[in-house]
One Martini backbone bead per residue (centre of mass of N, CA, C, O) as a GRO file, in nm:
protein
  412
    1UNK     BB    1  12.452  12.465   8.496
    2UNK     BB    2  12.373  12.152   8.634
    3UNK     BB    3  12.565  11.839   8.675
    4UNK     BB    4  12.463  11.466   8.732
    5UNK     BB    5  12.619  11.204   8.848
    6UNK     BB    6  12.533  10.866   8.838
    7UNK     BB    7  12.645  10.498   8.942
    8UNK     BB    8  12.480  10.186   8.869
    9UNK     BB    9  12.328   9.822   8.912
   10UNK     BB   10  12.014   9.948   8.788
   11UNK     BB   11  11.847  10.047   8.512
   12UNK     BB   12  11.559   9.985   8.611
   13UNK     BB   13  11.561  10.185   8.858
   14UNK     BB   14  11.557  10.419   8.637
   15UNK     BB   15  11.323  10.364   8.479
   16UNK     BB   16  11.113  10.356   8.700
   17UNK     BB   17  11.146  10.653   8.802
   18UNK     BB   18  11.052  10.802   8.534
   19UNK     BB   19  10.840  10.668   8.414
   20UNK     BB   20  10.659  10.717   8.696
   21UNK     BB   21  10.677  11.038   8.619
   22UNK     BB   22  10.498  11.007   8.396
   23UNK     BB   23  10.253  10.875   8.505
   24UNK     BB   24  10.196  11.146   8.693
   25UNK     BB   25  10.264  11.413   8.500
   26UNK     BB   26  10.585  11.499   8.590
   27UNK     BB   27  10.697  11.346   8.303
   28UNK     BB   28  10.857  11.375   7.982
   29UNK     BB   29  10.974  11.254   7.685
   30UNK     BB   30  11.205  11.450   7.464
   31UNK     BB   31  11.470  11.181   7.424
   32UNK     BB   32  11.589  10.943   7.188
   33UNK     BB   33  11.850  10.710   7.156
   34UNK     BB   34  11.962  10.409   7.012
   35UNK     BB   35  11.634  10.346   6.849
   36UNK     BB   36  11.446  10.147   6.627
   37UNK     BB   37  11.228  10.333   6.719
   38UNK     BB   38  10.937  10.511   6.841
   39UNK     BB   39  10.938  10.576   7.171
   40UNK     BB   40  10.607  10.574   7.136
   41UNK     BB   41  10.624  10.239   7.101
   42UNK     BB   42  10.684  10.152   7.384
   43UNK     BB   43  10.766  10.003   7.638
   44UNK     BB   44  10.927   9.909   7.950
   45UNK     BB   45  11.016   9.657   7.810
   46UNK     BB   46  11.157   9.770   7.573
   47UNK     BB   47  11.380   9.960   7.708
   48UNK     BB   48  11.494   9.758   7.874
   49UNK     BB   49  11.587   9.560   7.695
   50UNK     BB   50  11.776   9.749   7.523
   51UNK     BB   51  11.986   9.789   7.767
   52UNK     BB   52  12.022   9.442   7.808
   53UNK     BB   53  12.173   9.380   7.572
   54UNK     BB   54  12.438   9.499   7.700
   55UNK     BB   55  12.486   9.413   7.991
   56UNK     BB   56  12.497   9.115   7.912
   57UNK     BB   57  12.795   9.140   7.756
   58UNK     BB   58  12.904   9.207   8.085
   59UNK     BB   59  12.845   9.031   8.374
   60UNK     BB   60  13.108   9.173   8.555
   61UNK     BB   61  12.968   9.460   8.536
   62UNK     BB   62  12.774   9.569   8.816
   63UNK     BB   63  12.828   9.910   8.712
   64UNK     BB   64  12.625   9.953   8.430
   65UNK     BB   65  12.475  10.230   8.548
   66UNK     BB   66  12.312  10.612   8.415
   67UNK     BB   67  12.218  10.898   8.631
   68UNK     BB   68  12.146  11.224   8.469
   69UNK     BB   69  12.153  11.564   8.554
   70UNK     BB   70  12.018  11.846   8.423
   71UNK     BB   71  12.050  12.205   8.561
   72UNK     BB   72  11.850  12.476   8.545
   73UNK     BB   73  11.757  12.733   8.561
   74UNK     BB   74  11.472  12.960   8.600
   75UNK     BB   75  11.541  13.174   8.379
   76UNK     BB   76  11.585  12.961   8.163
   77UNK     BB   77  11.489  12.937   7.829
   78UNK     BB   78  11.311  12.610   7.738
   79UNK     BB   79  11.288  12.425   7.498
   80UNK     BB   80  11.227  12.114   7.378
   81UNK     BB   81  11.501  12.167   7.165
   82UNK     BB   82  11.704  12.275   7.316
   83UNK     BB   83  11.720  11.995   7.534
   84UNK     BB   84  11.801  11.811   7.317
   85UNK     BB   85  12.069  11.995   7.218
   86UNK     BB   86  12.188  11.968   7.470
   87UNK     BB   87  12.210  11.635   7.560
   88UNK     BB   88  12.358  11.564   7.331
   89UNK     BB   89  12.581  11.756   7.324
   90UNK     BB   90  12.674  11.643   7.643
   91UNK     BB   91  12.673  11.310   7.544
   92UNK     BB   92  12.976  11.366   7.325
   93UNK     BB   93  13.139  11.504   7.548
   94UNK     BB   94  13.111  11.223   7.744
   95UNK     BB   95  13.113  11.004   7.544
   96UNK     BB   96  12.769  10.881   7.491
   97UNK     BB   97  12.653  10.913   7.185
   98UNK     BB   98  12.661  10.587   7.139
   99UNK     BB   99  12.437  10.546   7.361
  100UNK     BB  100  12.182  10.487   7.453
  101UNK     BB  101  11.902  10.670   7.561
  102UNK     BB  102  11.721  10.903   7.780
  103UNK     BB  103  11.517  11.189   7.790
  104UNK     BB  104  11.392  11.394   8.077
  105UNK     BB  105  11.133  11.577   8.168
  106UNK     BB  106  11.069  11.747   8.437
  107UNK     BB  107  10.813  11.907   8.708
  108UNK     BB  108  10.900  11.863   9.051
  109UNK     BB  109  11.039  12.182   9.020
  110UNK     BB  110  11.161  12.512   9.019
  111UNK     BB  111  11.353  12.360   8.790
  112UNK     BB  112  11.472  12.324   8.504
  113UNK     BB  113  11.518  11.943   8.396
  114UNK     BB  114  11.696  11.662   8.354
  115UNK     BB  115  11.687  11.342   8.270
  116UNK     BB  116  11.923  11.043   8.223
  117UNK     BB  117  11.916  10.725   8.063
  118UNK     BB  118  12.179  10.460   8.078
  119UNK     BB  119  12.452  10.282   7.989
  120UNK     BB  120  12.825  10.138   7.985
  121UNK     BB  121  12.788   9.863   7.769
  122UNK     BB  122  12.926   9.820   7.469
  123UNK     BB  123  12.893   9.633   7.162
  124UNK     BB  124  13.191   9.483   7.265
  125UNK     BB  125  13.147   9.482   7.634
  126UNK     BB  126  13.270   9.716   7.721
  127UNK     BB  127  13.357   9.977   7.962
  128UNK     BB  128  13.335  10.231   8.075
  129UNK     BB  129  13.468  10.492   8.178
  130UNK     BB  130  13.463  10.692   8.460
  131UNK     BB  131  13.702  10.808   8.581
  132UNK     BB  132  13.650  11.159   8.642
  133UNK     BB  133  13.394  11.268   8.440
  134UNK     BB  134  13.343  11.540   8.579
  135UNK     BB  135  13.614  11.693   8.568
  136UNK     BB  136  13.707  11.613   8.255
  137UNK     BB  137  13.382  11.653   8.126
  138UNK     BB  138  13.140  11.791   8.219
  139UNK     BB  139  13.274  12.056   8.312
  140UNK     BB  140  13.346  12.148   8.007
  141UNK     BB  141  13.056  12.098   7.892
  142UNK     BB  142  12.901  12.288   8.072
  143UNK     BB  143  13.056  12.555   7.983
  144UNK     BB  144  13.038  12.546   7.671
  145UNK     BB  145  12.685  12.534   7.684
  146UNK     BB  146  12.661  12.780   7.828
  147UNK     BB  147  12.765  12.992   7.647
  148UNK     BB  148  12.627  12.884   7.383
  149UNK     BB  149  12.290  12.879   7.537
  150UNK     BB  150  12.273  13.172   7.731
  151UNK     BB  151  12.343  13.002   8.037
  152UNK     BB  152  12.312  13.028   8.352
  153UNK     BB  153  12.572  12.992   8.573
  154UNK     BB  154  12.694  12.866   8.804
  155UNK     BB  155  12.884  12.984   8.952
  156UNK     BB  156  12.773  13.320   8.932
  157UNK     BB  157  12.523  13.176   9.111
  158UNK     BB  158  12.615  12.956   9.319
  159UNK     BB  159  12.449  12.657   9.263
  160UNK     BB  160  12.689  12.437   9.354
  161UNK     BB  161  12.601  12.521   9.648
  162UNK     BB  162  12.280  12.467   9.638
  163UNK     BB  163  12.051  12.346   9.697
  164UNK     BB  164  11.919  12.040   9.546
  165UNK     BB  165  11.610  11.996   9.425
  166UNK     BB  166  11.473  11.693   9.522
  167UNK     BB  167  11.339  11.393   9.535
  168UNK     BB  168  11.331  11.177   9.807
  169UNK     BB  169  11.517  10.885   9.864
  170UNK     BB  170  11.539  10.626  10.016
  171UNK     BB  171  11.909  10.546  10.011
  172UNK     BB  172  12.036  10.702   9.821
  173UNK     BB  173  12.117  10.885  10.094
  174UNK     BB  174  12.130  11.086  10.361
  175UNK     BB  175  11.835  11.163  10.514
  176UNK     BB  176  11.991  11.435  10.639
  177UNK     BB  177  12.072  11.551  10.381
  178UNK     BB  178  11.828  11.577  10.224
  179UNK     BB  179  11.647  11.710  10.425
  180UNK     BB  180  11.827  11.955  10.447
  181UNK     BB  181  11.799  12.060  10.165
  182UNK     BB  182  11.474  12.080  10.095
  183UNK     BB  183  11.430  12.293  10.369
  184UNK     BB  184  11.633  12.501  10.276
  185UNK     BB  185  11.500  12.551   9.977
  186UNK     BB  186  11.185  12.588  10.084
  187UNK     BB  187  11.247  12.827  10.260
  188UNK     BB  188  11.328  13.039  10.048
  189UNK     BB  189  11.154  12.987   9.775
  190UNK     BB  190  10.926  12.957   9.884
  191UNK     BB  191  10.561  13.098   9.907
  192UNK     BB  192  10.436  13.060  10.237
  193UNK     BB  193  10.154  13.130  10.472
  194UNK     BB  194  10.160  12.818  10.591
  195UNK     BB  195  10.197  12.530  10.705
  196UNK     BB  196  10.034  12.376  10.529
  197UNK     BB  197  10.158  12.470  10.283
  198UNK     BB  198  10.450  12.398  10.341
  199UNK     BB  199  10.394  12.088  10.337
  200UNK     BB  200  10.294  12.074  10.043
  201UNK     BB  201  10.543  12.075   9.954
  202UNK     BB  202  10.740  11.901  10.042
  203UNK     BB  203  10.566  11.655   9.934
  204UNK     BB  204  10.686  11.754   9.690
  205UNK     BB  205  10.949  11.583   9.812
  206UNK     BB  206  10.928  11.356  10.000
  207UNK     BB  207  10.835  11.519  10.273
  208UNK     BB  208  10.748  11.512  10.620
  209UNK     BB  209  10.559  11.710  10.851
  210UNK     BB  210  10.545  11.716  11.251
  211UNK     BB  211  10.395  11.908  11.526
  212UNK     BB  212  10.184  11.732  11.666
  213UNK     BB  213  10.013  11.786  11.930
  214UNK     BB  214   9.855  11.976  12.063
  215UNK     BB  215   9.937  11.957  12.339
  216UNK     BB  216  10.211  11.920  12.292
  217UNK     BB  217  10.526  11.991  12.364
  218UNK     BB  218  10.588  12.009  12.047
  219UNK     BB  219  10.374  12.243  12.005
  220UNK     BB  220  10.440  12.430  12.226
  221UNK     BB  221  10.780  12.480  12.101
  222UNK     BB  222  10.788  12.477  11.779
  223UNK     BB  223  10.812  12.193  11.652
  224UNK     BB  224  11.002  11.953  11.421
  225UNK     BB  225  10.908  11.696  11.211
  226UNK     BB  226  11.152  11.463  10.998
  227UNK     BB  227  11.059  11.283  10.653
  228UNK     BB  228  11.061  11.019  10.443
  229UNK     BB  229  10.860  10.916  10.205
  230UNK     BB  230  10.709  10.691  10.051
  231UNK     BB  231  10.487  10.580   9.785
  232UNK     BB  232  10.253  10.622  10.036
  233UNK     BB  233  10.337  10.846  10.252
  234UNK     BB  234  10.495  10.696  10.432
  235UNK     BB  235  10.726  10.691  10.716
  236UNK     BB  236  11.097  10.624  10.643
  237UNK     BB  237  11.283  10.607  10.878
  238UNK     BB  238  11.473  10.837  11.058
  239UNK     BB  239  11.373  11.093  11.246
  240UNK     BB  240  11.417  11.460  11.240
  241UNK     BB  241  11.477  11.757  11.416
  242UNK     BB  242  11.474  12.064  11.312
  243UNK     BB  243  11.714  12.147  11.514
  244UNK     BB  244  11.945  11.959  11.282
  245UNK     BB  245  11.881  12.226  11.093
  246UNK     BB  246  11.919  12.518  10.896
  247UNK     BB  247  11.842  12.729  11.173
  248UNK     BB  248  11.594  12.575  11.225
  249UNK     BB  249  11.281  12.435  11.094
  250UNK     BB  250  11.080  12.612  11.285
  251UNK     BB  251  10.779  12.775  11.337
  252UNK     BB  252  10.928  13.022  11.380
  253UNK     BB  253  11.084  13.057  11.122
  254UNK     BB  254  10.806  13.016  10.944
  255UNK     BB  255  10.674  13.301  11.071
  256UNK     BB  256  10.820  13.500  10.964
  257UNK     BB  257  10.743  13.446  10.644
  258UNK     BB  258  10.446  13.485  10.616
  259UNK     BB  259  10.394  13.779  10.558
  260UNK     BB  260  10.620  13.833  10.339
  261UNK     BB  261  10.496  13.610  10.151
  262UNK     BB  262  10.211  13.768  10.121
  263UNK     BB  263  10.331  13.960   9.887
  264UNK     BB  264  10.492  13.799   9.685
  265UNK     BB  265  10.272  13.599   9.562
  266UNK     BB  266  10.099  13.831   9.427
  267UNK     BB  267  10.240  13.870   9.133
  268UNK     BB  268  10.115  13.531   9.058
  269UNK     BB  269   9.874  13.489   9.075
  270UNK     BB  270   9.753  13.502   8.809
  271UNK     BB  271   9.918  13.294   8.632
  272UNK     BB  272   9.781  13.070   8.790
  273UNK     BB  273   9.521  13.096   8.689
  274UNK     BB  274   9.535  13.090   8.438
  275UNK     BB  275   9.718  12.763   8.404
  276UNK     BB  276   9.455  12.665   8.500
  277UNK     BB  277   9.191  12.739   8.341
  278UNK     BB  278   9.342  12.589   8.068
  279UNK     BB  279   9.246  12.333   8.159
  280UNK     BB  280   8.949  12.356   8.318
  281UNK     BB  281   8.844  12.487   7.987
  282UNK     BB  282   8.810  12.208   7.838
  283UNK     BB  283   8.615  12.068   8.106
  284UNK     BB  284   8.324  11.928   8.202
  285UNK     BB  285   8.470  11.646   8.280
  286UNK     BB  286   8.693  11.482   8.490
  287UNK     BB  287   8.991  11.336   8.596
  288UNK     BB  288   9.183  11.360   8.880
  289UNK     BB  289   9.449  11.266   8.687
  290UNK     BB  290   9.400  11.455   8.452
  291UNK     BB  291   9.455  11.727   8.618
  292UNK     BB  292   9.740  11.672   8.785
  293UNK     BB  293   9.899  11.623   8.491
  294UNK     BB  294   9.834  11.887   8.339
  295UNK     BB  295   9.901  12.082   8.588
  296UNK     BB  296  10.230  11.983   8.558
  297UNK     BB  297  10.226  12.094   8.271
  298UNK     BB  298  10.228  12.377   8.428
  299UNK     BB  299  10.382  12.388   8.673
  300UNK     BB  300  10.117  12.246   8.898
  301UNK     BB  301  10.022  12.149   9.167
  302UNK     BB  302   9.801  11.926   9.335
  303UNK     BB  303   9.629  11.952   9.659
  304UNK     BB  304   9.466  11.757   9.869
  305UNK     BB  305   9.265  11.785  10.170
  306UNK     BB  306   9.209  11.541  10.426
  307UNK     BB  307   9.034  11.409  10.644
  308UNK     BB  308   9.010  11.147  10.844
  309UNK     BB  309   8.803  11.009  10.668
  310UNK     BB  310   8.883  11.105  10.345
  311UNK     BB  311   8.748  11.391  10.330
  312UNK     BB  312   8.752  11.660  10.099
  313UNK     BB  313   8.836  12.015  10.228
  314UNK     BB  314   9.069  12.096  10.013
  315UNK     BB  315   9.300  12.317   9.846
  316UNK     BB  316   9.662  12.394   9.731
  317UNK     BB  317   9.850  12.533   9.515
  318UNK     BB  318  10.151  12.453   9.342
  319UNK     BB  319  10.409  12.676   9.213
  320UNK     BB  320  10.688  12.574   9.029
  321UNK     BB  321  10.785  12.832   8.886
  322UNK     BB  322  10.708  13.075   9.117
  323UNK     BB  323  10.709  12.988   9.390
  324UNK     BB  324  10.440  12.910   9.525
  325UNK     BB  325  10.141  12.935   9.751
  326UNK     BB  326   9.788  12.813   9.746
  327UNK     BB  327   9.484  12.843   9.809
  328UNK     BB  328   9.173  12.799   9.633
  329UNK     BB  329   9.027  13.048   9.845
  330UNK     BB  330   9.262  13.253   9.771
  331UNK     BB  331   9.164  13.253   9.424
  332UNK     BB  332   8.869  13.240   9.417
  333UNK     BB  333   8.568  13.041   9.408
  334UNK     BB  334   8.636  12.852   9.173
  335UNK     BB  335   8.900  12.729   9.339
  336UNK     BB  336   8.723  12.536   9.512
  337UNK     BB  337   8.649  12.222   9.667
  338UNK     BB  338   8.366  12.238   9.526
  339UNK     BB  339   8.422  12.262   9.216
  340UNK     BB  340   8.627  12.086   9.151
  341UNK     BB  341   8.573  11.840   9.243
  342UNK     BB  342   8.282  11.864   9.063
  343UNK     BB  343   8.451  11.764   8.791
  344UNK     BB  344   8.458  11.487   8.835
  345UNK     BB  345   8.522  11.178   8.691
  346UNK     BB  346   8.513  10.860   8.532
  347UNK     BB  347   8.544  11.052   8.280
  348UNK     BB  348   8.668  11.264   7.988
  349UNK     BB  349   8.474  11.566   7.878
  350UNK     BB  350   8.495  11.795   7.662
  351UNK     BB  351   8.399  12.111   7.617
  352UNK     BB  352   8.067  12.256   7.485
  353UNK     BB  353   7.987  12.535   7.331
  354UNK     BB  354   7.781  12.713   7.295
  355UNK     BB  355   7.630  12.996   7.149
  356UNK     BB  356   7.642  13.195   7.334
  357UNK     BB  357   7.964  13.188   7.395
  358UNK     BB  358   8.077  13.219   7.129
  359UNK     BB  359   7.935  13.504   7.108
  360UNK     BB  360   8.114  13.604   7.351
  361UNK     BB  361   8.379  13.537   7.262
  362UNK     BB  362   8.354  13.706   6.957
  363UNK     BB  363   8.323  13.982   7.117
  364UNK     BB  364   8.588  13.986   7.284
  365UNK     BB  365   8.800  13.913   7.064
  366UNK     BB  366   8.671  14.050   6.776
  367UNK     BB  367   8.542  14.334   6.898
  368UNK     BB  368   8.701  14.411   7.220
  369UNK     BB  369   8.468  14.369   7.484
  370UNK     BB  370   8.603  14.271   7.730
  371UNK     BB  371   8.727  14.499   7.871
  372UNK     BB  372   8.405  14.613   7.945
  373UNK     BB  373   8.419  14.448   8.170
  374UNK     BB  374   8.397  14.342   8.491
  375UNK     BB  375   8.645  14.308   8.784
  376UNK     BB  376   8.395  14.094   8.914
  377UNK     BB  377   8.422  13.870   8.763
  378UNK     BB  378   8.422  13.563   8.749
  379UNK     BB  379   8.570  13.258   8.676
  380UNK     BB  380   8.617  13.013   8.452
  381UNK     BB  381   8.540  12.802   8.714
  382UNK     BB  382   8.261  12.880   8.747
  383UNK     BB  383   8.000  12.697   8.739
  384UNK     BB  384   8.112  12.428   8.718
  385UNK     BB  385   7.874  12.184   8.697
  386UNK     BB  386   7.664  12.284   8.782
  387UNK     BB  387   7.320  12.273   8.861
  388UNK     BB  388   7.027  12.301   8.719
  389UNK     BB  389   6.705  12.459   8.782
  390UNK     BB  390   6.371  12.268   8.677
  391UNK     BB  391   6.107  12.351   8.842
  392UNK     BB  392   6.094  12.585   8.723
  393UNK     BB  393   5.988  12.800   8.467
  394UNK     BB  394   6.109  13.015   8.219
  395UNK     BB  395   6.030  13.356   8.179
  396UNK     BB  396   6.077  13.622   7.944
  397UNK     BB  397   5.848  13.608   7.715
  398UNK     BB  398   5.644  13.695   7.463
  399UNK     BB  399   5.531  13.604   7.189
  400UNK     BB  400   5.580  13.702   6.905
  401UNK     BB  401   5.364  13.791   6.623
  402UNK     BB  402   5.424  13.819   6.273
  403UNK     BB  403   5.413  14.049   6.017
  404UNK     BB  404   5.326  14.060   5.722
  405UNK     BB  405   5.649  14.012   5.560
  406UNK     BB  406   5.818  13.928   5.788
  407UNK     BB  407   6.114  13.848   5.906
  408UNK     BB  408   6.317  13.613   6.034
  409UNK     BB  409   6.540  13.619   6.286
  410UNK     BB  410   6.890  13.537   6.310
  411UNK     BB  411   7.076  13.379   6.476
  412UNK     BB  412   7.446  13.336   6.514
   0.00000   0.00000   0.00000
């Protein structure tokens, strides 16, 4: 477990960038301490305000706020109760356990981690000493925690060393030095098998990166500009050429791993369709807000690929648990921007089954008889919305008449 502690002075700030990540379906609360009714009857002022009773006892204090980060292994299993009782007792460990807080669990690394927004204001206006915490407690909490817990050691597996992939925000830190974590991270640990790939990643953490005009120099000396993406997508502040990051993630460097990388991520193909499949198996119609939600909450994103006009021409799936990319007509024809597109709606409806589906469910499930299917049947996204064609009649057979005394048989 790697913890990471921020002092800032502006709570509003923390809490905005957390709960933003709520709305987008990339985070969700695990724990609230010291607020008196449940977090999920707050809004965003009723929280804010809980923190702000605090800090305005202490007007001098202008680094009033803190933003802390726990981050465990990709091998680490933890379920929602095991990360409250690790933040809980995380923060008793450095002393900030009456201190209200929230913990959110976030989805939008390839590693379990939880951000912690608090303040430093107690209720008698005094300001928490933060002086060395990170080495006088921090460190030793995470140590007898690690132990306790028996979660990966970051010593151990080398994590402090580590690139850290977080998404880049800018003037956070140095754009050169986020820069340089997020692709060096990401080209090591995730599996894409071509630009477009690499590009879809990067992306979920607020990277941009542009190869230039076919036509121009750098497109045919294989370089690449990086930068970082604001709110809306667009680059801000000063572009560095891959050529100033480690080893130069230079489109030669990533050639190199498309092959290799296409053998690596086939183990993970299944995996992935589960975990769309269960999603887009509630719906028979869905809001694009509504899939890309629930599908970070299988920590999968979706990204849309759109053309000069702005029209949606292909899909790619980004598999944040097992470090994977696919396209969606790689992983097959369900899975392609025309079937998934098409379930597009203004409006969520959950899916309706037959009686004919449930007969088939009952043979499959409680029969054992889905082994017996063909394995080239198509996946459970085909067919999703297509529009039946009712222009001519569909004729199956003649009814037959009933034979005196017989009984009408009945359907299942």
């Amino acid at each position: 477990m790697v913890a990471r502690i921020s002092s800032g002075k502006s709570i509003r700030g923390v809490l905005v960038y957390n709960e933003d990540k709520v709305e987008k379906g990339e985070a969700k609360v695990v724990l609230a301490s010291g607020f008196a009714t449940e977090i999920d009857r707050l809004n965003f002022h009723q929280k804010l305000f809980r923190f702000e009773q605090l800090t305005m006892l202490n007007s001098r204090s202008k680094v009033n706020a803190m933003h802390i980060s726990l981050n465990f292994h990709a091998d680490d299993k933890l379920d929602a109760g095991r990360m409250q009782e690790i933040a809980s007792e995380y923060m008793e460990k450095i002393g900030m356990g009456e201190q209200p807080f929230i913990v959110y669990e976030h989805f939008d690394s390839a590693h379990p981690h939880l951000h912690i927004a608090t303040v430093l204001i107690e209720r008698d206006g005094k300001r928490i000493n933060t002086e060395g915490i990170g080495r006088k407690l921090s460190e030793p909490a995470r140590k007898e925690l690690e132990i306790k817990y028996g979660l990966v050691k970051a010593e151990g597996r080398k994590l402090l060393n580590e690139p850290y992939l977080r998404v880049a925000e800018y003037g956070a830190l140095p754009t050169k030095k986020q820069l340089n974590n997020i692709t060096k991270a990401v080209m090591r640990d995730y599996a894409y098998t071509s630009f477009a790939e690499y590009r879809a990643v990067l992306a979920q953490f607020n990277v941009l990166v542009d190869r230039g005009f076919e036509d121009s120099v750098m497109f045919e000396k294989k370089g690449l500009v990086y930068s970082v993406a604001d709110s809306s997508g667009n680059p801000v502040g000063v572009p560095f050429k891959a050529s100033a990051f480690y080893r130069g993630a230079t489109m030669r460097e990533l050639e190199k791993r498309f092959e290799k990388n296409a053998e690596l991520r086939l183990a993970h193909k299944q995996s992935l369709k589960e975990r769309i499949d269960s999603v887009v198996n509630r719906y028979s119609a869905v809001r694009k807000e509504t899939l890309v939600k629930e599908l970070a909450r299988e920590q999968v994103a979706l990204v849309l690929r759109r053309n000069e006009a702005g029209l949606i021409y292909g899909l790619t799936f980004v598999d944040h648990k097992h470090r994977t990319v696919f396209n969606g007509s790689d992983l097959g024809k369900g899975y392609s921007a025309k079937v998934v597109t098409g379930m597009f709606s203004a409006r969520d409806e959950p899916k309706v089954y037959s009686r004919k589906e449930v007969q088939s469910n009952y043979l499959d499930k409680d029969l054992g008889l889905g082994e017996r299917r063909g394995k080239e049947e198509e996946s459970l996204l085909d067919g999703l919305l297509e529009k039946a064609e009712y222009d001519d009649p569909t004729v199956i057979g003649k009814k037959r008449k009933r034979r005196p005394g017989e009984e009408q048989s009945q359907n299942f």
